[in-house]
N, CA, C and O atoms as a DFTB+ gen file, in Angstrom:
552 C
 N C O
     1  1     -76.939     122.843      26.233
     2  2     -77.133     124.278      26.343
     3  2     -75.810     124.986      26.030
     4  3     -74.874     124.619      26.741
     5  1     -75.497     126.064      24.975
     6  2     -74.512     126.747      24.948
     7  2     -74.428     127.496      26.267
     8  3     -75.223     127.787      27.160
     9  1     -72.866     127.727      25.970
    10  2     -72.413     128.705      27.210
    11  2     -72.409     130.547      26.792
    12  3     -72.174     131.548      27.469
    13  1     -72.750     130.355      25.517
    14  2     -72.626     131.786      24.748
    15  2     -74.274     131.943      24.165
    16  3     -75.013     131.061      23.726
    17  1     -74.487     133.179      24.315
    18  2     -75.986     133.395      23.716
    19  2     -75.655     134.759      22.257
    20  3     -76.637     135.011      21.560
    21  1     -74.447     135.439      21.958
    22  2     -74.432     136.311      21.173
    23  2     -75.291     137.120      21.178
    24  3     -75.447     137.508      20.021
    25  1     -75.941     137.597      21.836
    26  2     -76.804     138.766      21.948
    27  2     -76.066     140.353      22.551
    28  3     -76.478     141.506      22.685
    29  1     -74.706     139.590      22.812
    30  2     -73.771     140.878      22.774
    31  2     -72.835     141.073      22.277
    32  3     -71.837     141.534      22.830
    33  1     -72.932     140.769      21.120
    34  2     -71.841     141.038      19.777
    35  2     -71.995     142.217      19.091
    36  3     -71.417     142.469      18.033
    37  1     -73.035     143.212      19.869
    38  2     -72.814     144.495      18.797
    39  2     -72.409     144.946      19.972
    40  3     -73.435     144.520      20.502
    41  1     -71.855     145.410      20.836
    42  2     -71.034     145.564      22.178
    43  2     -72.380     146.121      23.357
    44  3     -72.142     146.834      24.332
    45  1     -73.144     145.839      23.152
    46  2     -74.718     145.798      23.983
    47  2     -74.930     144.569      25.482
    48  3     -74.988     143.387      25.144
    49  1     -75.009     144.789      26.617
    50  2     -75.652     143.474      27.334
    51  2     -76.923     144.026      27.831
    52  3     -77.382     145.149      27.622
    53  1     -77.546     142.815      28.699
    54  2     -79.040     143.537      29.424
    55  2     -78.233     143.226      30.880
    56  3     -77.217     142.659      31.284
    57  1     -79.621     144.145      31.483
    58  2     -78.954     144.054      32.843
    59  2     -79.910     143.240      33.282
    60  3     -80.613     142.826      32.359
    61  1     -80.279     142.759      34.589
    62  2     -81.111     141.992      35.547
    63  2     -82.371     142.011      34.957
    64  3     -83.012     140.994      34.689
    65  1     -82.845     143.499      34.688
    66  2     -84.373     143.386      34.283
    67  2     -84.602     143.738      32.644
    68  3     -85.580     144.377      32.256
    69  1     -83.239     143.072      31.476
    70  2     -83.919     142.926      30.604
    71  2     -83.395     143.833      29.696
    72  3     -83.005     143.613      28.550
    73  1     -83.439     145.520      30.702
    74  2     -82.383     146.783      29.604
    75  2     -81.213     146.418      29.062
    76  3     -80.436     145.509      29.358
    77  1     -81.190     147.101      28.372
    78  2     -80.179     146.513      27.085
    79  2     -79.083     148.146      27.595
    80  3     -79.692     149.215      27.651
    81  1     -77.886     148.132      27.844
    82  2     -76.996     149.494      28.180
    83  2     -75.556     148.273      27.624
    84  3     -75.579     147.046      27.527
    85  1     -74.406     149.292      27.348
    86  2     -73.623     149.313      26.721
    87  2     -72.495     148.243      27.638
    88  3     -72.542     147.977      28.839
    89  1     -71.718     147.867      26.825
    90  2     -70.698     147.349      27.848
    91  2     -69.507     147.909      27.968
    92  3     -68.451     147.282      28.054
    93  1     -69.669     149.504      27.983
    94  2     -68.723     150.137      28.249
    95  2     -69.841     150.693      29.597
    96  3     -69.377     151.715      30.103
    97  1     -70.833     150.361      30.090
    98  2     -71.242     151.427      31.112
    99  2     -70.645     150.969      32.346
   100  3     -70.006     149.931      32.521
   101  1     -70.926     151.847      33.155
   102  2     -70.136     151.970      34.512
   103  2     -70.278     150.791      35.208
   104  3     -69.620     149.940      35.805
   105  1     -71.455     151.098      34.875
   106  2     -72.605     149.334      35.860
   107  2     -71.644     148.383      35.668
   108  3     -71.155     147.816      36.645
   109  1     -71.162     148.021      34.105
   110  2     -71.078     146.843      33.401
   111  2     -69.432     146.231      33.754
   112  3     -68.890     145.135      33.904
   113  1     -68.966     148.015      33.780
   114  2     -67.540     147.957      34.063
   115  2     -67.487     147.614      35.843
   116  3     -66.538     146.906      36.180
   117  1     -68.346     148.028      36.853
   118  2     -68.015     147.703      37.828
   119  2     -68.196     146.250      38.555
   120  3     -67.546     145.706      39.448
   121  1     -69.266     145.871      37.860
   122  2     -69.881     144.423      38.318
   123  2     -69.044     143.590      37.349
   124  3     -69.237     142.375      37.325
   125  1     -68.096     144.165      36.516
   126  2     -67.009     142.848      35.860
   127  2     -65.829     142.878      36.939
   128  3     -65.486     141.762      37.329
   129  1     -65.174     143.937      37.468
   130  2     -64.637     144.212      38.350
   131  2     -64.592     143.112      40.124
   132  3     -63.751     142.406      40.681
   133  1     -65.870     143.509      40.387
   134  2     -66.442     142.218      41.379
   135  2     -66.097     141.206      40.704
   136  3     -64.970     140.857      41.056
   137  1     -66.551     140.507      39.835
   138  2     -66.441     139.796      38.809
   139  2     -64.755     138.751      39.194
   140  3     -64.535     137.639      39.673
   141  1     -63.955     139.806      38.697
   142  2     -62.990     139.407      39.153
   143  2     -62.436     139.788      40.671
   144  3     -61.392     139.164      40.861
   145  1     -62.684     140.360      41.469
   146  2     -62.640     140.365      42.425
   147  2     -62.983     138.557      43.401
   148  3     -62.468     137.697      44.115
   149  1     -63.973     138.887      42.834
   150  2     -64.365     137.206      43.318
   151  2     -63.380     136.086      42.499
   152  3     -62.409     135.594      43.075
   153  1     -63.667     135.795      41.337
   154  2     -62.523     135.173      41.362
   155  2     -60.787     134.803      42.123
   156  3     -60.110     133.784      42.259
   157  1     -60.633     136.153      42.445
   158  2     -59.000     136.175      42.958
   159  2     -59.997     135.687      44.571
   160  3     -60.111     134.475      44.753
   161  1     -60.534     136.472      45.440
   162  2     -60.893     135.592      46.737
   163  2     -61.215     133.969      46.568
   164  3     -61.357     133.266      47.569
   165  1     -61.345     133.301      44.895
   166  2     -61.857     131.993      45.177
   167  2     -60.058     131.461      45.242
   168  3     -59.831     130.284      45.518
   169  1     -58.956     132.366      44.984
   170  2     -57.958     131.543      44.921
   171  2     -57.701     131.601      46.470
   172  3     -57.640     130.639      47.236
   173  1     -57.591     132.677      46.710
   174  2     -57.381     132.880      47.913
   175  2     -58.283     131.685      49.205
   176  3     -57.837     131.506      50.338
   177  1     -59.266     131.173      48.794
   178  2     -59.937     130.248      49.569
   179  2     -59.499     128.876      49.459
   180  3     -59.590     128.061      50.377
   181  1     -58.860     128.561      47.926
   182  2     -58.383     127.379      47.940
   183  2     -56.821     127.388      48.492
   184  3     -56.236     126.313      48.628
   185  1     -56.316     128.357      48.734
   186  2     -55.039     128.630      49.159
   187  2     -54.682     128.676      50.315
   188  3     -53.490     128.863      50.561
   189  1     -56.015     128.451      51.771
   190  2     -56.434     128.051      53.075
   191  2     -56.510     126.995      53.250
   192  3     -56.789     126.223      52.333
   193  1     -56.323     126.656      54.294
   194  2     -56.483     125.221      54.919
   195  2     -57.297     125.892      56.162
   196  3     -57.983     125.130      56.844
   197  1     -57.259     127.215      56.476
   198  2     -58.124     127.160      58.249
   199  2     -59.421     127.731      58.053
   200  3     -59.607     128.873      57.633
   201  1     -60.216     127.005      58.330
   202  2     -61.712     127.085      58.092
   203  2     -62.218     128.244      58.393
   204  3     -62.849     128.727      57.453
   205  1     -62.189     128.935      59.416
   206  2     -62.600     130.107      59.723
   207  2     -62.428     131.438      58.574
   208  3     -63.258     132.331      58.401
   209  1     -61.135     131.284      57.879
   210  2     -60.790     131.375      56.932
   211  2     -61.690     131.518      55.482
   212  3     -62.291     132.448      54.945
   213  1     -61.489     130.323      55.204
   214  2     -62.578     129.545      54.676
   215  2     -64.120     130.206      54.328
   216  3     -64.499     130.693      53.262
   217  1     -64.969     130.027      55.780
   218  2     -65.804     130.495      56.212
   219  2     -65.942     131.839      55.405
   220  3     -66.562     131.843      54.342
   221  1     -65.229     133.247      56.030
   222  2     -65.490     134.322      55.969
   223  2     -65.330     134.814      54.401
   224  3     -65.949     135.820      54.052
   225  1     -64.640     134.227      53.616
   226  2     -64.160     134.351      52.132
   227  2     -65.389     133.404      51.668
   228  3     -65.790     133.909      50.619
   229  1     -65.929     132.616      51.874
   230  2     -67.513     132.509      51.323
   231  2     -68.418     133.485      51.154
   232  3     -69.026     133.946      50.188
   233  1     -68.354     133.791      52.818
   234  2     -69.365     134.758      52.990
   235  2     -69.269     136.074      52.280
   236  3     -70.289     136.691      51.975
   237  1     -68.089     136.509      52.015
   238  2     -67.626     137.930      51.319
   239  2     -68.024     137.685      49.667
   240  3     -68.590     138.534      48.979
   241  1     -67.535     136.130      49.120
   242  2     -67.986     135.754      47.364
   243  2     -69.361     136.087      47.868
   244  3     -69.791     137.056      47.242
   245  1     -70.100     135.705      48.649
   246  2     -71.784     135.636      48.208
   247  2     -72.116     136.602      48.379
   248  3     -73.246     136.766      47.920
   249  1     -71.592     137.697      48.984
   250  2     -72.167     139.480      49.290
   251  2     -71.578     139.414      47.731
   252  3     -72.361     139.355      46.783
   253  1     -70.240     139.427      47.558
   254  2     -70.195     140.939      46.356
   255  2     -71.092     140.393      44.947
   256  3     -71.303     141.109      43.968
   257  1     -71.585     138.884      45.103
   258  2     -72.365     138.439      44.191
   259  2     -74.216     138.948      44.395
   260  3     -75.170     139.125      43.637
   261  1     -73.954     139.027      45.885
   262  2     -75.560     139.589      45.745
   263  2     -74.906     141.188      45.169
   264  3     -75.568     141.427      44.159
   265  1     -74.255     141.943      45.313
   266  2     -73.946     143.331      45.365
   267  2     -74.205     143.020      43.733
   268  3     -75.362     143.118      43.324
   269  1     -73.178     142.661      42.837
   270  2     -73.289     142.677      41.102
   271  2     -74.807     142.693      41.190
   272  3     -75.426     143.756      41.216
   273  1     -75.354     141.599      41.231
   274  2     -76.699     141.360      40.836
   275  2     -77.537     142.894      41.499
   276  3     -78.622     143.209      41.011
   277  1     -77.011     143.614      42.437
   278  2     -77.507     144.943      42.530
   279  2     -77.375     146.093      41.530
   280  3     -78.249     146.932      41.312
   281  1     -76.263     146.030      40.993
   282  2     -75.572     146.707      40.243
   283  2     -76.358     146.495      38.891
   284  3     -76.759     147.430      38.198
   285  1     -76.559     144.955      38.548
   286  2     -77.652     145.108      37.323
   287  2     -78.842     145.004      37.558
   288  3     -79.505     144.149      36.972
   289  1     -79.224     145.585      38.186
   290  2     -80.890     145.802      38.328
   291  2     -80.979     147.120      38.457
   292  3     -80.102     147.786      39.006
   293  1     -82.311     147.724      37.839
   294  2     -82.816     148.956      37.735
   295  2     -83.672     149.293      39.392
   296  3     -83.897     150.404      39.873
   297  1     -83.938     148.235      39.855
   298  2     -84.867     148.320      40.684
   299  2     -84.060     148.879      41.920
   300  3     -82.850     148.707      42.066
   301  1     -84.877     149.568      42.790
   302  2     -84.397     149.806      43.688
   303  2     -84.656     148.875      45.098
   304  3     -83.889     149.269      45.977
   305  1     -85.439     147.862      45.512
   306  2     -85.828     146.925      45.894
   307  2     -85.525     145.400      45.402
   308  3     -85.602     144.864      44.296
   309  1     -85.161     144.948      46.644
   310  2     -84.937     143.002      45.809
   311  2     -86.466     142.098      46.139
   312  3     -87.298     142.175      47.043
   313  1     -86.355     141.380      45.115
   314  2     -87.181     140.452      44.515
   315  2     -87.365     139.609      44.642
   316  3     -86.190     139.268      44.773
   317  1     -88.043     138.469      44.788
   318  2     -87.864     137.220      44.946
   319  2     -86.926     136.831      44.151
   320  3     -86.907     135.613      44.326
   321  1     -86.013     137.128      43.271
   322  2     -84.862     136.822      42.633
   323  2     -83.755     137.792      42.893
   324  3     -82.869     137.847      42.040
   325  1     -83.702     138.293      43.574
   326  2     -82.516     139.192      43.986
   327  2     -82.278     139.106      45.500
   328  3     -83.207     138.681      46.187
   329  1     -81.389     139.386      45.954
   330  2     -80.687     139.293      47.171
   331  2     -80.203     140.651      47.428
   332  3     -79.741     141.098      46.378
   333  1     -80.107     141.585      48.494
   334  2     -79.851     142.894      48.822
   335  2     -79.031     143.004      49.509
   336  3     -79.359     142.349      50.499
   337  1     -77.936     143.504      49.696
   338  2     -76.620     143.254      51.035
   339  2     -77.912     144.466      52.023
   340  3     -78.788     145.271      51.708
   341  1     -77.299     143.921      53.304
   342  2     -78.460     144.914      53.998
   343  2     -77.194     145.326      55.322
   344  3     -76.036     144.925      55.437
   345  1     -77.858     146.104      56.030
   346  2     -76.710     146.214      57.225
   347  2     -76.092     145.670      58.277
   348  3     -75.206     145.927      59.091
   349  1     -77.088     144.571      57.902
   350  2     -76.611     143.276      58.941
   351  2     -75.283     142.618      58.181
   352  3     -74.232     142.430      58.793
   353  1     -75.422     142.356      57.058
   354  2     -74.305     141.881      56.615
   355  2     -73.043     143.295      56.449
   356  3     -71.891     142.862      56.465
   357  1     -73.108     144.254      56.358
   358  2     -71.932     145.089      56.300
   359  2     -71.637     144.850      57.555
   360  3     -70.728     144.023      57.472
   361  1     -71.793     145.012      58.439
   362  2     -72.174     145.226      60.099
   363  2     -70.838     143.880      60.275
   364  3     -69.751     144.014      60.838
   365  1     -71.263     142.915      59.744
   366  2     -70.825     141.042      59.873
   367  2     -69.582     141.003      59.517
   368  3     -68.699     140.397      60.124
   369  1     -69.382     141.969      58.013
   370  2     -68.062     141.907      57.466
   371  2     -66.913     143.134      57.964
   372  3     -65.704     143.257      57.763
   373  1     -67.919     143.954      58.704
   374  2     -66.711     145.135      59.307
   375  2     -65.894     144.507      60.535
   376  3     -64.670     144.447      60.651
   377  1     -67.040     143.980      61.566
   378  2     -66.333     142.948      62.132
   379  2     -65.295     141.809      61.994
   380  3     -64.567     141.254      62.818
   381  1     -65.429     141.699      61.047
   382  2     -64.296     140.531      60.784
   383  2     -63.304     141.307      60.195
   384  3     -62.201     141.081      60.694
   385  1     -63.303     142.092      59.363
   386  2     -62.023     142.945      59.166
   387  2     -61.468     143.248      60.909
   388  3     -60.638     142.619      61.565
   389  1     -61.866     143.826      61.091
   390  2     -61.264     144.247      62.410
   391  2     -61.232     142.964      63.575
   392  3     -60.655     143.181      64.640
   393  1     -61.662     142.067      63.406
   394  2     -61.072     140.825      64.429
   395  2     -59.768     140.406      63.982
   396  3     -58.807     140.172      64.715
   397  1     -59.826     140.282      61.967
   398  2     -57.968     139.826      61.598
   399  2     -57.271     141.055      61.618
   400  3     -56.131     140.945      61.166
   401  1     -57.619     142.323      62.038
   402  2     -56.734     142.941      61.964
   403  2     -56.022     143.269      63.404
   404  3     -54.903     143.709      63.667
   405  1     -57.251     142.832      64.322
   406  2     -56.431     143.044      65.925
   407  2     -55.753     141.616      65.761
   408  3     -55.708     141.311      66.952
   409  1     -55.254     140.647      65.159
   410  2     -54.890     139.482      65.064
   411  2     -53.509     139.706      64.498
   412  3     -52.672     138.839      64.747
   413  1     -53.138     140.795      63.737
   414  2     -51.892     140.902      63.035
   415  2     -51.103     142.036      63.670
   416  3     -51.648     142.895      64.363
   417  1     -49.662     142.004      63.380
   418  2     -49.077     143.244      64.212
   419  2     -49.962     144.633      62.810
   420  3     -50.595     144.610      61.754
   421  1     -49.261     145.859      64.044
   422  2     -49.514     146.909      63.426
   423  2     -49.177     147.294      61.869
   424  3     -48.002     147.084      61.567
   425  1     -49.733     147.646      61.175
   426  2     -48.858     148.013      60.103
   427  2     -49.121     149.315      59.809
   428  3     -50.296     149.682      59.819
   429  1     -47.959     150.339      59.464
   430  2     -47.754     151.552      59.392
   431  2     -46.848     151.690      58.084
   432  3     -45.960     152.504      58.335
   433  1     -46.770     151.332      57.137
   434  2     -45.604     151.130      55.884
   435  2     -47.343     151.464      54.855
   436  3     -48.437     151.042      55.232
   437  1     -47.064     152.435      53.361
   438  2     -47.970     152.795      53.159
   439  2     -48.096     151.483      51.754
   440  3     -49.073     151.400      51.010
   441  1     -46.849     150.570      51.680
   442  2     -47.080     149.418      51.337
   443  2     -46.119     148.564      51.391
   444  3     -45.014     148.829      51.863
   445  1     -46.551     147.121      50.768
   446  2     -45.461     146.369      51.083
   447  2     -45.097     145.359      50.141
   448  3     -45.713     145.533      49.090
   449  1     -44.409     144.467      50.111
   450  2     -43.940     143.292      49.025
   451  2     -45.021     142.158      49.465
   452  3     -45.660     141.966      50.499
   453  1     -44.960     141.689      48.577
   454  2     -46.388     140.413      48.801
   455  2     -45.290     139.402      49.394
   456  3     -44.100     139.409      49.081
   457  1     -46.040     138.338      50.508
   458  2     -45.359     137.690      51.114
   459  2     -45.125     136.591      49.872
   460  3     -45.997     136.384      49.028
   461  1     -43.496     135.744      49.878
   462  2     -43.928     134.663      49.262
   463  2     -44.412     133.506      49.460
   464  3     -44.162     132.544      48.734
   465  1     -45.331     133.465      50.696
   466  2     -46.018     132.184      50.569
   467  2     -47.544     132.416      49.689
   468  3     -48.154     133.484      49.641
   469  1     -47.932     131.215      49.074
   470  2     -49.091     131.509      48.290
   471  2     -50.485     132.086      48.693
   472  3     -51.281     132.741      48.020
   473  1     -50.566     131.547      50.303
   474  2     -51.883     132.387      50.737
   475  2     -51.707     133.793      50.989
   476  3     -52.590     134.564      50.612
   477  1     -50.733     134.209      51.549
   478  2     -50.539     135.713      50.994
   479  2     -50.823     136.432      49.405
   480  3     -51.635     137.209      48.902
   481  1     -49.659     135.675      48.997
   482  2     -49.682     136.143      46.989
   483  2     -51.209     136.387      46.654
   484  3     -51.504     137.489      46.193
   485  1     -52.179     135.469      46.842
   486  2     -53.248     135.362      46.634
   487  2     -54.285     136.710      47.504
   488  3     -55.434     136.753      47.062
   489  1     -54.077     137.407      48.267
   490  2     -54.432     138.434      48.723
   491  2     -54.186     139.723      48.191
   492  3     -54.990     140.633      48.393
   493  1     -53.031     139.909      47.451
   494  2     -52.783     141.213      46.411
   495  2     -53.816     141.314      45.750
   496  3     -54.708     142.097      46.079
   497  1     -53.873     140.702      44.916
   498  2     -55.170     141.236      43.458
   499  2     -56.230     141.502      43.847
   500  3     -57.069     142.189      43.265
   501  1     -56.335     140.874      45.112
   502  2     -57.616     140.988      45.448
   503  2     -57.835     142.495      46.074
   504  3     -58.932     143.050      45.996
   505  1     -56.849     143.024      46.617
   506  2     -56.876     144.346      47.351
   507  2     -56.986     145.178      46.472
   508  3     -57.884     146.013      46.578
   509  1     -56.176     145.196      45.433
   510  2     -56.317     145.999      44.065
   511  2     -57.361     146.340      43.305
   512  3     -57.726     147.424      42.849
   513  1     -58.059     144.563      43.190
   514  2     -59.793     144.897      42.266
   515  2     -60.455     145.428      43.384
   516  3     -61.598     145.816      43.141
   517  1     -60.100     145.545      44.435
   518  2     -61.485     146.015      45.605
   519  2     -61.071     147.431      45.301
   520  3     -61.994     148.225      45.120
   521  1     -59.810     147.888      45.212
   522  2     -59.330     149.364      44.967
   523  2     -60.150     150.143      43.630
   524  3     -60.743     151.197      43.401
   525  1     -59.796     149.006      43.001
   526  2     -60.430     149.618      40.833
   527  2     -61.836     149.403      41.879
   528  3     -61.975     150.579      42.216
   529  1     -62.540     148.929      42.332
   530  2     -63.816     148.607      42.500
   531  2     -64.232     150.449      43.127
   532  3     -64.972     151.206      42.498
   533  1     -63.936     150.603      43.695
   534  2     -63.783     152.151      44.561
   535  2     -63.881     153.277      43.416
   536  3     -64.903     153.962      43.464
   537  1     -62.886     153.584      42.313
   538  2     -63.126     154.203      41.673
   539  2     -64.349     153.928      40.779
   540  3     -65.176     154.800      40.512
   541  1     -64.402     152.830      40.393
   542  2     -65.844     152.865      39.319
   543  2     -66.975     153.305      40.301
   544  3     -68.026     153.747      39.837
   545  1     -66.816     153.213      41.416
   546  2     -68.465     153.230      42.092
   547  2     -68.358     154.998      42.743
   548  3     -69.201     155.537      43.459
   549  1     -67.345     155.482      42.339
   550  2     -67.180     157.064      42.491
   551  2     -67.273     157.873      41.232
   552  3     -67.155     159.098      41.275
């Protein structure tokens, strides 16, 4: 099986259900965004050793992957082939922001130097595409 289908060589993709929209559209630009977003959290997961860790950076790749797959669908409802972030899972992940953040001292600096150990380093980009992620979805 190729890994390439060329059906978007005139700068055209489809989305989930088939429409054919540009790959300059917003959709296309934001769910590449996730895209890489996820990627930089998969470094960031191999860059752990503590499971809990681990754990929660799974759980965050498989939301923003159900989220893309939202992003290309027309539908407003999921499918037996689609997955929907719902409020149980925002609910899951606000919590855990705020468990590592009562876990770390305060921070009040409106930024900072990336630590040099690698599981830090590996947390920048990722804050950044979640940032670009913010503007495309505004």
């Amino acid at each position: 099986m190729a890994i390439y289908t060329r059906t978007g060589d005139s700068g055209s993709t489809s989305l989930f259900t088939g429409q054919r929209v540009s790959k300059t559209h917003l959709r296309v630009e934001t769910y590449g965004t996730l895209d890489e977003l996820n990627a930089t959290l998969s470094l960031c997961y191999c860059a752990t050793a503590i499971e809990s860790h681990r754990i929660l950076l799974e759980a965050i790749q498989q939301q923003i992957f159900w989220f893309s797959a939202e992003l290309a669908s027309e539908s407003e409802q999921p499918s037996a082939q689609q997955r929907y972030i719902g409020t149980e899972e925002i609910a899951a992940l606000e919590n855990a922001i705020d468990s590592a953040m009562n876990a770390v001292p305060q921070f009040t600096a409106s930024f900072c130097l990336v630590d040099v150990k690698p599981r830090a380093a590996c947390i920048s980009p990722a804050q950044w595409l979640d940032g670009l992620k913010d503007v495309w979805l505004n």
